[in-house]
Structures are given as structure tokens and as C-alpha cells.
C-alpha positions in Angstrom: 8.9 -17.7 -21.1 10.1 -17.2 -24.6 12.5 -19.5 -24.5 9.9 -22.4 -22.7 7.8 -21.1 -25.5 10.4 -22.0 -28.7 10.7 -25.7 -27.5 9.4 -28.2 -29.8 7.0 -29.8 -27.2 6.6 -27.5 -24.2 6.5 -28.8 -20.7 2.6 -27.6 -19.5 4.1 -27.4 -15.8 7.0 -25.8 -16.9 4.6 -23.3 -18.3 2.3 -22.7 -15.2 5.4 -22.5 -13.1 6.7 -19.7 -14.8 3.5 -17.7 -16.0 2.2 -18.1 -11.9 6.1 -16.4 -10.8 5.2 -13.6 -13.5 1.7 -13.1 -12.3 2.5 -12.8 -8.9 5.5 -10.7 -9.0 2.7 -8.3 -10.8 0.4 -8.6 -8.2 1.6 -9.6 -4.7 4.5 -7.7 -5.1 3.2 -4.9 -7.5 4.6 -2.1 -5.4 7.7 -3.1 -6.7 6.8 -3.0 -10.5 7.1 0.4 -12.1 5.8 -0.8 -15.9 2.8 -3.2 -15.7 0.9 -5.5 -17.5 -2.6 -4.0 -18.7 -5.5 -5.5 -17.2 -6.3 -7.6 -20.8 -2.7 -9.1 -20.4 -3.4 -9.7 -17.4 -6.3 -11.8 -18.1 -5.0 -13.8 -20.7 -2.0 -14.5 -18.2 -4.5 -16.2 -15.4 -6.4 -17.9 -18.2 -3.4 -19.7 -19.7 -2.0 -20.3 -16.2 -5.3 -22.2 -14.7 -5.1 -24.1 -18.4 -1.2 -25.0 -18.4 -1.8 -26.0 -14.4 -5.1 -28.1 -14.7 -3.5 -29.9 -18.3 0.0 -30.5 -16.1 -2.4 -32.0 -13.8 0.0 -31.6 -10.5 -1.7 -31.0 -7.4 0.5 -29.1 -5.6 0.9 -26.4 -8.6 -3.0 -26.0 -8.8 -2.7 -24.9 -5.5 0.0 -22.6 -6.2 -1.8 -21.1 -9.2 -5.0 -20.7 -7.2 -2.9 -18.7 -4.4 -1.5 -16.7 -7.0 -5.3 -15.4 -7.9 -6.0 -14.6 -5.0 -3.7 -11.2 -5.3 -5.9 -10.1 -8.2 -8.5 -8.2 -6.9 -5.9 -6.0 -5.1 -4.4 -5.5 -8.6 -7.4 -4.5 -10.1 -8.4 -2.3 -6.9 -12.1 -3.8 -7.1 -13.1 -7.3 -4.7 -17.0 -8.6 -5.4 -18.6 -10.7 -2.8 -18.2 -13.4 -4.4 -14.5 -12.8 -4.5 -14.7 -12.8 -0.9 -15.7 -15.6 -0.4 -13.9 -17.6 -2.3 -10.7 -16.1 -1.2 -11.4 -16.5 2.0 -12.4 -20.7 2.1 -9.1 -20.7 -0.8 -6.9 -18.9 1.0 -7.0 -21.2 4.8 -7.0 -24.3 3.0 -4.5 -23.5 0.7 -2.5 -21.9 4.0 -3.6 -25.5 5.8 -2.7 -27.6 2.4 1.0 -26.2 2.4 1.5 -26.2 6.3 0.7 -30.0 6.5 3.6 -30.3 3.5 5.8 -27.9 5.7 6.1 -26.3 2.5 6.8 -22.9 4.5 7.1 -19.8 1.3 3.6 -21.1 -0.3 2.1 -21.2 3.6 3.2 -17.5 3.9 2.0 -16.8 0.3 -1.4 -18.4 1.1 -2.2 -16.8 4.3 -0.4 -13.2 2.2 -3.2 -13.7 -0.7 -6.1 -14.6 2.6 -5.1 -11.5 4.3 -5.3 -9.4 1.0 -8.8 -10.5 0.8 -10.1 -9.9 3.9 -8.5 -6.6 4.1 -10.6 -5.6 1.1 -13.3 -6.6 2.4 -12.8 -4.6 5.6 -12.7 -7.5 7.4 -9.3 -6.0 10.0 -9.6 -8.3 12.7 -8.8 -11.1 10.2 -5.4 -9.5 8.6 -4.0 -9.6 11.9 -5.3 -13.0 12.7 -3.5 -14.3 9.6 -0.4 -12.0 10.1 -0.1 -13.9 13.9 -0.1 -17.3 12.4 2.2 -16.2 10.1 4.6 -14.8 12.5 5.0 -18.5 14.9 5.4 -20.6 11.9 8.8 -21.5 10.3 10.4 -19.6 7.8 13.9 -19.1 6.5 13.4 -16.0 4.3 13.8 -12.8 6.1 11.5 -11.5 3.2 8.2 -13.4 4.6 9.2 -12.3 8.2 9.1 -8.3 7.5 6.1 -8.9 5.1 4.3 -10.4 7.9 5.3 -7.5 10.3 4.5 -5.3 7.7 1.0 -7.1 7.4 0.4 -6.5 11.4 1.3 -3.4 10.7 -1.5 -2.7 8.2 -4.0 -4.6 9.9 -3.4 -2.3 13.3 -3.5 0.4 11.4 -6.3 0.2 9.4 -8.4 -1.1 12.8 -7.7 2.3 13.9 -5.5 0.8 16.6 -2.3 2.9 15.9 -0.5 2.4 19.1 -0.1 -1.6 18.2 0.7 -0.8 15.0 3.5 1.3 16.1 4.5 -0.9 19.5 4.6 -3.7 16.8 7.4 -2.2 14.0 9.4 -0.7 17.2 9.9 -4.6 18.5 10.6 -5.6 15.2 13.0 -3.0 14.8 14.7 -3.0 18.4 15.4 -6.9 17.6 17.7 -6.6 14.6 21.8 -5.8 15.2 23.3 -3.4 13.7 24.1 -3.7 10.5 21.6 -6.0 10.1 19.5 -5.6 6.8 16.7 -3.4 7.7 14.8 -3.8 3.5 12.9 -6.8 4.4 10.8 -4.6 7.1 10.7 -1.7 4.0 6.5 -2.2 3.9 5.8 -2.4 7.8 8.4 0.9 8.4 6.7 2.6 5.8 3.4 2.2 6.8 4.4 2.9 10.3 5.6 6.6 9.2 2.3 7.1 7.3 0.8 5.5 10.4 2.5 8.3 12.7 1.7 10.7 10.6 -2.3 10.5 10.2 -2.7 9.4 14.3 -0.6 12.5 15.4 2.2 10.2 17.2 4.8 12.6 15.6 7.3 12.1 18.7 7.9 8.4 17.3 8.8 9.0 13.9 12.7 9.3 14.6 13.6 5.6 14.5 11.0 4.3 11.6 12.8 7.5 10.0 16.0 6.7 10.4 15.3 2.6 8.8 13.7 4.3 6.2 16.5 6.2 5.0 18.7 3.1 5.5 16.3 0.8 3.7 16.6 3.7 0.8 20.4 2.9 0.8 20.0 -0.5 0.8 18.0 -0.8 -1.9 20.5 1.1 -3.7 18.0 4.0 -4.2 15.7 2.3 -6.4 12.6 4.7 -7.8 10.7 1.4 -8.0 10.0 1.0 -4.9 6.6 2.4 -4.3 6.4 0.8 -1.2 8.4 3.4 0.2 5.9 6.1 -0.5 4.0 6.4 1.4 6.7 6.7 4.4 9.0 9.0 2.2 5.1 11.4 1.8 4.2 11.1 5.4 7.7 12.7 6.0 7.5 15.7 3.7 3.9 16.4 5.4 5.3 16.5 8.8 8.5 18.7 7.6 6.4 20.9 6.1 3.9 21.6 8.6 7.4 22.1 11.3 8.4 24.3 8.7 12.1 22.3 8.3 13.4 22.6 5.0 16.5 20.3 4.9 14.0 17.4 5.9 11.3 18.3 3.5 13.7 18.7 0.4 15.6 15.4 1.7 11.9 14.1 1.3 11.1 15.6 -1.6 14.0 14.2 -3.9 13.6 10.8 -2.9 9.4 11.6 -3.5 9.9 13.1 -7.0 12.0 10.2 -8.3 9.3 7.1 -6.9 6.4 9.0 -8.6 8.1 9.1 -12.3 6.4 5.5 -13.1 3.0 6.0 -15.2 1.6 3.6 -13.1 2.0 6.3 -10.0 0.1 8.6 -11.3 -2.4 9.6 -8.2 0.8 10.0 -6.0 2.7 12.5 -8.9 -1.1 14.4 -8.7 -1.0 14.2 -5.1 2.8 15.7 -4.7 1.8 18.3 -7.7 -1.1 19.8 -5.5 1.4 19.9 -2.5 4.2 22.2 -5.1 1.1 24.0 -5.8 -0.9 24.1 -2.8 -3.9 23.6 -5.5 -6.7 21.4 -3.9 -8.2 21.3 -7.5 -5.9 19.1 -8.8 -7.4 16.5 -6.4 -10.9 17.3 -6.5 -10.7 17.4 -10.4 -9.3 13.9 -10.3 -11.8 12.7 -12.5 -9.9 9.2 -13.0 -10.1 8.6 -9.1 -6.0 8.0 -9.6 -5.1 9.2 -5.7 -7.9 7.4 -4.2 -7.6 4.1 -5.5 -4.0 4.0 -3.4 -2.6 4.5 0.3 -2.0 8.3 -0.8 -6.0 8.8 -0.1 -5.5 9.7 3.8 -2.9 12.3 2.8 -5.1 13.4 0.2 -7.8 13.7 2.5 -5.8 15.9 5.1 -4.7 18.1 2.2 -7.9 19.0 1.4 -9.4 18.7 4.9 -6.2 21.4 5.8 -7.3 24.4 3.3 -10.7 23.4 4.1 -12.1 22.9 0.8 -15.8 23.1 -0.3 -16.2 20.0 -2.5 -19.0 19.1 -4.7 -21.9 16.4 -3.4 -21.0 14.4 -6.3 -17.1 14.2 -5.0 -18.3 13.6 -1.4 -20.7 10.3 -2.1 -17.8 8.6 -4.3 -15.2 8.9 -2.3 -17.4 8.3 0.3 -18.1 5.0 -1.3 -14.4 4.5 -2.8 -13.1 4.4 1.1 -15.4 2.2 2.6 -14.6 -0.4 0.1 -11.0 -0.2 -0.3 -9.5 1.7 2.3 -9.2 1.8 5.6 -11.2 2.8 8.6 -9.5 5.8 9.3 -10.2 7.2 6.0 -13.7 6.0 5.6 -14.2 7.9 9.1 -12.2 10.8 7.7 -14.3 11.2 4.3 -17.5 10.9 6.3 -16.6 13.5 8.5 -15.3 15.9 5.3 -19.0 15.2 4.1 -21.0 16.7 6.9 -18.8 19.8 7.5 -18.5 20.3 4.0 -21.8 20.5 3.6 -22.8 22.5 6.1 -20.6 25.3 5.1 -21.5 25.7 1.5 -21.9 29.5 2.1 -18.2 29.7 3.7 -16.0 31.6 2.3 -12.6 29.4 0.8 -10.0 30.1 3.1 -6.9 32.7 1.1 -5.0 30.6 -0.8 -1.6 29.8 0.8 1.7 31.7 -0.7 3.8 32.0 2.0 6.9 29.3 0.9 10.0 27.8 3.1 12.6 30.2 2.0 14.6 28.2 -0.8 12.4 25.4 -1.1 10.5 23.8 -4.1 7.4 23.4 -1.8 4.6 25.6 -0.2 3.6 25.5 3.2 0.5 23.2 4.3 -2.0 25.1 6.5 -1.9 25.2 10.0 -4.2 23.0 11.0 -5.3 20.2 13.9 -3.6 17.8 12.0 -0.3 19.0 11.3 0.2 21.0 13.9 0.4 19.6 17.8 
């Protein structure tokens, strides 16, 4: 960029081309970004983009540059109705625009942004739609395949239908030779652990385990890979609850190091309350940091588990915060954390847990429903 910048009479589509890769490496693929952009830069970014695009005055870049925005809302963790539908009628026709050019990575980027949208917007049924389509058309990059299986995978999941979401990694999975590269299908495997994890399907982990830890490898243990969180989390829950230390410090290592980035904040709060069995730390999350991320249905069992009496004014927000950005499942399970929490305001707190897995780092979680079969 600096150097396109130092030329004596910069090429405009030069300039899009570039500032578009840069915004959506921050924002389709932001899992994989440790140090971001703030939200100003950010802005200024997509304003000069649209301007370099519309001045180049190439079709098939506007199109790209209008793809690219439609990853922003899951940046900023916030989608308007308008937003929706605009994404929506963008994101087919771009999808349709690219297909009839057979222009195959900007079809899977535009039906990637579409899904994005819809699955802000709670609309399920449509992420899997668009992950289908995805998953019959033509593609060379092994990269678009295991994002669109990771995609199903999401979309299943968040529907509440966790036995397709699992059926549909285990295919996936069952169809690669050994030695194959198992990375490109890090999301889907990931989600599929955290996806075990919350539906109490414990007895499938093993394989989506096992790719994990080889996708870890592969990616030559790389703490930016956030993406891996959530499966790497799920894990230490489950070891924790079977009381197994090997796997839950094995877990915890890999944990510690992906939660160092600043911009991982709710996760490092989330695995400090789990070291400290302290369901404060979450309930005094005054920034919302955990629940604007996919730590929010462990978060939720971890304070559903010591059975913790939160305030109203906690309850309605993150009431609110799951219905718009997450999941069914932890909408359902916020709701459910209202009306029992509220009708036990004279409980008593459940003793706090001190009882540790002899020569481990981490405390216990409470035997509860959910952990415990």
C-alpha cells in the first residue's frame, strides 16, 4: 500500500484492489488477525475503497468492494435492519453476478458475506441454504471447501440441529486420506467440538479431537488462530468436568497462548474465571467482552453450573445481546438463566468450589446436568 501510495500518479484500481484484500483479511477472516485495525481505521478504509473503486470505474471490482462490506457488521458485532437487507439483495446478486462469470473465489466470497448476514440476523435456515450452493459449485481452493463445511456446520448448529451439524464434519472428515491436510476444515472442526460440547454428544468428540490437534500442528502452532478456540475451550470443559488432567492441561497450554491477543479479551476473562472458579469476573463484564463472541455458550454454562444469582440488569442485556447476535441455543439458554434466576433470589449461592485436579493450574467445574452425563 505504501509503495502504490509513493508512485507519482497512482493507479485508482490498483488502489481498491489492494485496500479491499486488506479489509477483508480484517473482517472475513478476522479470526485469524491478532492486532486489528480500530473501528475509525476501519472506516476511513471502506470510504477510500468505495472512492478508489467507483473513480477506477471497473465493474467487476465494484462488485468485489461491495462483497467485501458485507463482512462489516460481523466486524463491528452490531447488523441494523437496514443492513439486512441490503446484504441480503447484495449478497445473491453479487453470488449470481460472479457465478455467470465462473469467477468461482468471489462466488464463494459473495454467498460467505450473504451467509454472514443472514446469520446475524437469525435468519438459520438461510446460512445453510447458501452453504449448500456453495458446496455443488466449482472450486479449486481447498480453503472455500472447509469454509463452506465449516459454514454448514454453524448454520446446523445454531438451528439447534446438532446431530447435522455433527453427521456433516464426520463426512467431511471420513473423506480426506491420510495425510491429507486437515487446516482448511480448522473452523467447521472447531465448531463441531464446541458443538459436542453444549448438545451433550460427548461420545463423538474423539475424531473432531484428534483433527484438531493435527490442524494445531499444521498450522505450526500459531496463537493467532482464534478460530481454534472455541474447539481447544470446549475441550478443557469436558476434561475438566471428567476430572482428566493430561487432557485439560494439554488444553489449557494451547488455550492460554490463543487468548494473549488484546483483541481476545472476553475469552482471557472467560479462561481467568475457569483458573479461578470466580463467576464475577463474568457477571462484572461491564464491556460485554465474552458475550459479543462464540465464548458466550461456555460462559453461559459456567455460570449456569455454580448456579449464580445475577442481577435483572445482567439478565435483560444479555438477554437482548443473544437474540441478536448469537445463536439459538444461547438465546434459549439466557432465557432459561432469567426465569430460574429470578425465582430463586432468596437461594442461598452454592459453596464456592476449592476442590482442584491434583497438580493442575485449573479448578474443577461443578457437577452439573451439563457437564456430567
Amino acid at each position: 500500500m505504501e509503495l502504490w501510495q509513493s508512485e507519482p500518479k497512482p493507479d485508482p484500481l490498483v488502489g481498491a484492489r489492494l485496500l479491499r484484500k486488506i479489509l477483508t483479511f480484517e473482517t472475513r477472516w478476522e479470526a485469524s488477525v491478532a492486532n486489528r485495525s480500530s473501528e475509525q481505521e476501519m472506516l476511513a478504509m471502506r470510504s477510500e475503497d468505495r472512492r478508489l473503486a467507483e473513480l477506477a470505474g471497473g465493474e467487476d471490482e465494484l462488485w468485489r468492494v461491495k462483497v467485501a462490506d458485507l463482512f462489516w457488521p460481523m466486524r463491528r458485532r452490531s447488523i441494523t435492519k437496514e443492513e439486512v437487507a441490503e446484504g441480503s439483495q447484495i449478497g445473491l446478486a453479487a453470488a449470481s453476478y460472479f457465478e455467470a462469470r465462473e469467477d468461482w473465489e468471489m462466488f464463494h466470497a459473495s454467498l460467505d458475506g450473504y451467509a454472514a448476514v443472514m446469520r446475524m440476523s437469525g435468519d438459520h435456515a438461510e446460512v445453510i441454504a447458501a452453504a449448500s450452493r456453495r458446496l455443488t459449485a466449482p472450486t479449486s481452493n481447498r480453503l472455500d471447501w472447509g469454509d463452506a463445511v465449516g459454514m454448514l456446520v454453524v448454520g446446523h448448529t445454531n438451528s439447534e440441529d446438532y446431530r447435522a451439524a455433527i453427521d456433516a464434519m464426520n463426512q467431511e472428515l471420513a473423506r480426506l486420506h491420510p495425510g491429507e491436510p486437515r487446516a482448511p476444515f480448522s473452523n467447521g472442526v472447531s465448531t463441531t467440538l464446541m458443538t459436542c460440547t453444549i448438545s451433550g454428544e460427548w461420545d463423538h468428540r474423539d475424531a473432531f479431537l484428534n483433527a484438531l490437534r493435527t490442524i494445531w500442528e499444521e498450522i505450526r502452532r500459531d496463537a493467532g488462530a482464534a478460530f481454534l478456540l472455541p474447539g481447544f475451550f470446549a475441550e478443557l470443559h469436558v476434561a475438566l468436568a471428567w476430572e482428566d488432567r493430561a487432557s485439560a492441561d494439554a488444553a489449557l497450554s494451547v488455550v492460554e497462548r490463543l487468548v494473549e491477543p488484546e483483541s481476545r479479551r472476553g475469552w482471557r476473562l472467560l479462561l481467568d474465571a475457569y483458573k479461578e472458579d470466580d463467576a464475577d469476573k463474568l457477571i462484572l463484564d461491564a464491556e460485554g467482552l465474552l458475550w459479543q463472541g462464540s465464548g458466550a455458550g461456555l460462559g453461559l454454562s459456567f455460570l449456569s453450573e455454580r448456579r449464580a444469582i445475577l442481577p435483572t440488569q445482567f439478565l435483560d442485556e444479555l438477554r437482548t445481546r443473544t437474540r441478536k447476535r448469537f445463536s439459538a441455543p444461547f438465546s434459549t439458554h439466557s432465557t432459561f438463566m432469567t426465569r430460574s434466576s429470578r425465582t430463586s433470589r432468596t437461594a442461598s449461592r452454592r459453596p464456592s468450589i476449592t476442590q482442584r485436579l491434583a497438580g493442575s493450574s485449573l479448578t474443577r467445574p461443578a457437577c452439573g446436568s451439563s457437564l456430567q452425563k
